[in-house]
C-alpha positions as CSV (number, residue, x, y, z in Angstrom):
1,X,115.2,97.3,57.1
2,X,111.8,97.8,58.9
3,X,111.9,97.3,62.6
4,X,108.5,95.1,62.4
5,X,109.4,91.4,61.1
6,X,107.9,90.6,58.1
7,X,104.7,89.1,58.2
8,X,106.2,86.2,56.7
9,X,108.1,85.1,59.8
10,X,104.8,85.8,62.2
11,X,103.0,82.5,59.3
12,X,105.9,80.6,59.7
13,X,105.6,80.3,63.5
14,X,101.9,80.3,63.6
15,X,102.8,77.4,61.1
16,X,105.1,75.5,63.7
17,X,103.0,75.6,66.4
18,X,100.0,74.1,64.9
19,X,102.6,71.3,63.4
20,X,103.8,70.9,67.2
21,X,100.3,71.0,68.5
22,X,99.3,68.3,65.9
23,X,102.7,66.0,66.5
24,X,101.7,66.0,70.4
25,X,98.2,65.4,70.6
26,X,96.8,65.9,74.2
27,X,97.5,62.1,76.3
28,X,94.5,60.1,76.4
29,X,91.2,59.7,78.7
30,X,91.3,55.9,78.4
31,X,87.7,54.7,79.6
32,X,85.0,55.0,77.3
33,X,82.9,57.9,77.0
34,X,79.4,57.7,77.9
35,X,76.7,58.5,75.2
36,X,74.8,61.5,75.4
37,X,76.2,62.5,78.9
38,X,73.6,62.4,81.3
39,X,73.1,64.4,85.0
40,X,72.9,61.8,87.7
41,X,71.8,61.6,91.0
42,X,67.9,62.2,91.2
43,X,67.3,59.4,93.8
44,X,68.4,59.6,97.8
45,X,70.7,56.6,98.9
46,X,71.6,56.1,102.4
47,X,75.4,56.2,103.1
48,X,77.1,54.7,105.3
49,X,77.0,56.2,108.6
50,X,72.6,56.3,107.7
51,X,72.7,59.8,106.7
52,X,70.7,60.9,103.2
53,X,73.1,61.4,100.2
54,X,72.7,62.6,96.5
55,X,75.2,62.8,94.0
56,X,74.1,66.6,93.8
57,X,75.8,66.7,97.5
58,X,78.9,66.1,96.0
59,X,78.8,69.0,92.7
60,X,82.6,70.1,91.9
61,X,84.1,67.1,92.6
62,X,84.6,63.8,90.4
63,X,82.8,60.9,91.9
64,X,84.5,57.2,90.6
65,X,81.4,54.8,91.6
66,X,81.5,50.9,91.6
67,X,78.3,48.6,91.6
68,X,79.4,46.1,94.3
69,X,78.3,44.1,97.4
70,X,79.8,42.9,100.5
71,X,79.6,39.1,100.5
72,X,81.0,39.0,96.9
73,X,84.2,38.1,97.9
74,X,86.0,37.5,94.6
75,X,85.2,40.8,93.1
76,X,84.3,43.8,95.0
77,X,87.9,44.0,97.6
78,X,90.3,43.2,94.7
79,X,88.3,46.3,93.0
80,X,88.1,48.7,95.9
81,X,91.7,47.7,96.7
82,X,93.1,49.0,93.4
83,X,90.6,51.6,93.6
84,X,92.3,52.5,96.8
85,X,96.2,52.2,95.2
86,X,94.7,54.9,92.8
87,X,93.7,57.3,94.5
88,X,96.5,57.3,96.9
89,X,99.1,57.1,93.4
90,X,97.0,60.4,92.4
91,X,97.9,61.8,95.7
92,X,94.6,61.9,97.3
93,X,93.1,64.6,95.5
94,X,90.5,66.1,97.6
95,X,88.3,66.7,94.0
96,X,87.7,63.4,93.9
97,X,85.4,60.7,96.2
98,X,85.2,57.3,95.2
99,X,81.9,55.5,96.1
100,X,80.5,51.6,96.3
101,X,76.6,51.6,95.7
102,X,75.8,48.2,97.5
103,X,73.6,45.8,95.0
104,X,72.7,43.8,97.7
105,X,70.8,46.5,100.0
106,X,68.6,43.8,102.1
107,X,71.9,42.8,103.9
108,X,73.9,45.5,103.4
109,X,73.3,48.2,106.0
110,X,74.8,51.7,106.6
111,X,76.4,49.6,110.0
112,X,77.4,46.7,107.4
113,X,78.7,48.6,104.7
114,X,80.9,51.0,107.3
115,X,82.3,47.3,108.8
116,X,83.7,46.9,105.4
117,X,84.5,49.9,104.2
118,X,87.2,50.8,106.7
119,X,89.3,48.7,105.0
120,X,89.3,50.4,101.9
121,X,89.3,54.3,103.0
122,X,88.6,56.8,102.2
123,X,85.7,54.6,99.5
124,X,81.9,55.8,100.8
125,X,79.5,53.1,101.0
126,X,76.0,54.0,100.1
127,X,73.0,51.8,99.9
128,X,68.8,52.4,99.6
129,X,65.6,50.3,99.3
130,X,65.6,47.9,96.6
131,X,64.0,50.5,94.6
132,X,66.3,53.4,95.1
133,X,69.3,51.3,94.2
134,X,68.0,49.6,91.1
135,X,66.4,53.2,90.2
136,X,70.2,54.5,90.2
137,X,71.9,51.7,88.3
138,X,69.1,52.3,85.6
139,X,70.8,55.9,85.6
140,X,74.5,54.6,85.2
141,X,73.0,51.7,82.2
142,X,74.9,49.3,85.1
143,X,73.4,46.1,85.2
144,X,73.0,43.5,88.5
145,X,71.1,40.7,89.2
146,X,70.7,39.8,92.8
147,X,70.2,36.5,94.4
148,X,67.7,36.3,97.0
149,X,69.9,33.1,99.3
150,X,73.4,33.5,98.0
151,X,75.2,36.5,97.5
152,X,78.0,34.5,95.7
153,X,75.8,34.0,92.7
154,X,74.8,37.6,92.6
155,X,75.8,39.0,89.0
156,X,77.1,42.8,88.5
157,X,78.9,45.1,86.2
158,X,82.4,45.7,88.2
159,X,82.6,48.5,85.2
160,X,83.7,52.2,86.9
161,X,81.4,55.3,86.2
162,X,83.2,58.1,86.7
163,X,81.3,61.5,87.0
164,X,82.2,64.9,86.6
165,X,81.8,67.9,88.6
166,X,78.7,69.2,87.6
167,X,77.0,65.8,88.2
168,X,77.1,64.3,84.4
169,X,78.0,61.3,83.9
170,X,81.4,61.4,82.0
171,X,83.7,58.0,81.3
172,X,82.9,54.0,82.2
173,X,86.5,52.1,82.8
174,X,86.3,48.3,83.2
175,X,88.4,46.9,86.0
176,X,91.6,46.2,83.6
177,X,91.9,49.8,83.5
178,X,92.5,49.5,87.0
179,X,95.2,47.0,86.8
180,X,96.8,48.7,83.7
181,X,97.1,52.7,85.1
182,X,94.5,53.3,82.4
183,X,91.9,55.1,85.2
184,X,95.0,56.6,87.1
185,X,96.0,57.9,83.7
186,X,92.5,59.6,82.8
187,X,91.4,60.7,85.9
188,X,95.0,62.5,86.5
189,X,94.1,64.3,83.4
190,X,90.5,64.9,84.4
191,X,91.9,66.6,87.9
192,X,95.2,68.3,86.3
193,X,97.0,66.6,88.2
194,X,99.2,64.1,85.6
């Protein structure tokens, strides 16, 4: 008998693997993927601490950004909060920055949005003119509709855009993937790190 192995037994594993391979497809994203992909972060928000910031500031990193506001009490900490659980459950990956783009940008200041941020570390606050904010959610598709006396009527997506390193715009959770593990899930696939 030939020392090579017939070429017979070479097929058969080639054969087993793809079976394997097929039997155990790769674990979900979750999220929904956005259409066509686009490159965000033309337009110059102000974060926090009043210093400029672009999305192109933060390229090789995954950004998870949330449309909120400070005075709406009954969505944005519950949000940020889980955020928060998340990112600590993924053990602080230093690839990833999650971000809250204030809606409400007439009250909420750097000095405003730092106040409330510290509860929900390491989240980065960044807000604009009324222009540059509404000129940025146009970019994610994220919808808000501000009220000029009462931030508690204030409407906004509380979807999750999540970008990816080279600044496209990659998945949209909604907040029950927060709840569920579903955006833990994906973006511990996204980073390697699940």
């Amino acid at each position: 008998m030939s020392r090579q192995a017939p070429w017979w037994i070479a097929a058969a594993l080639i054969s087993a693997a793809a079976i394997l391979w097929w039997l155990h497809p790769a674990p979900p994203l979750y999220g929904y993927p956005f259409p066509r992909s686009p490159l965000v972060g033309g337009v110059t928000l102000l974060g926090d601490r009043g210093q400029p910031v672009r999305f192109s500031d933060f390229r090789g990193k995954f950004l998870v950004i949330y449309f909120g506001d400070t005075r709406a009490r009954a969505n944005t900490p519950p949000i940020l909060k889980m955020l928060q659980r998340t990112y600590r459950q993924l053990g602080r990956p230093s690839r990833l920055a999650l971000m809250m783009i204030s809606i409400d940008p007439a009250y909420d200041r750097p000095g405003v949005l730092r106040r409330f941020l510290a509860n929900f570390k390491p989240v980065i606050g960044l807000t604009g003119t009324g222009s540059s904010v509404a000129e940025v959610a146009k970019e994610f598709a994220a919808s808000y509709t501000p009220h000029p006396n009462l931030a508690e009527l204030s409407t906004h997506t509380t979807d999750l855009f999540v970008v990816g390193p080279r600044g496209h715009l990659r998945r949209v959770y909604s907040p029950l993937s927060l709840a569920d593990g579903h955006l833990a899930l994906g973006l511990g696939r996204l980073l390697g790190v699940q």
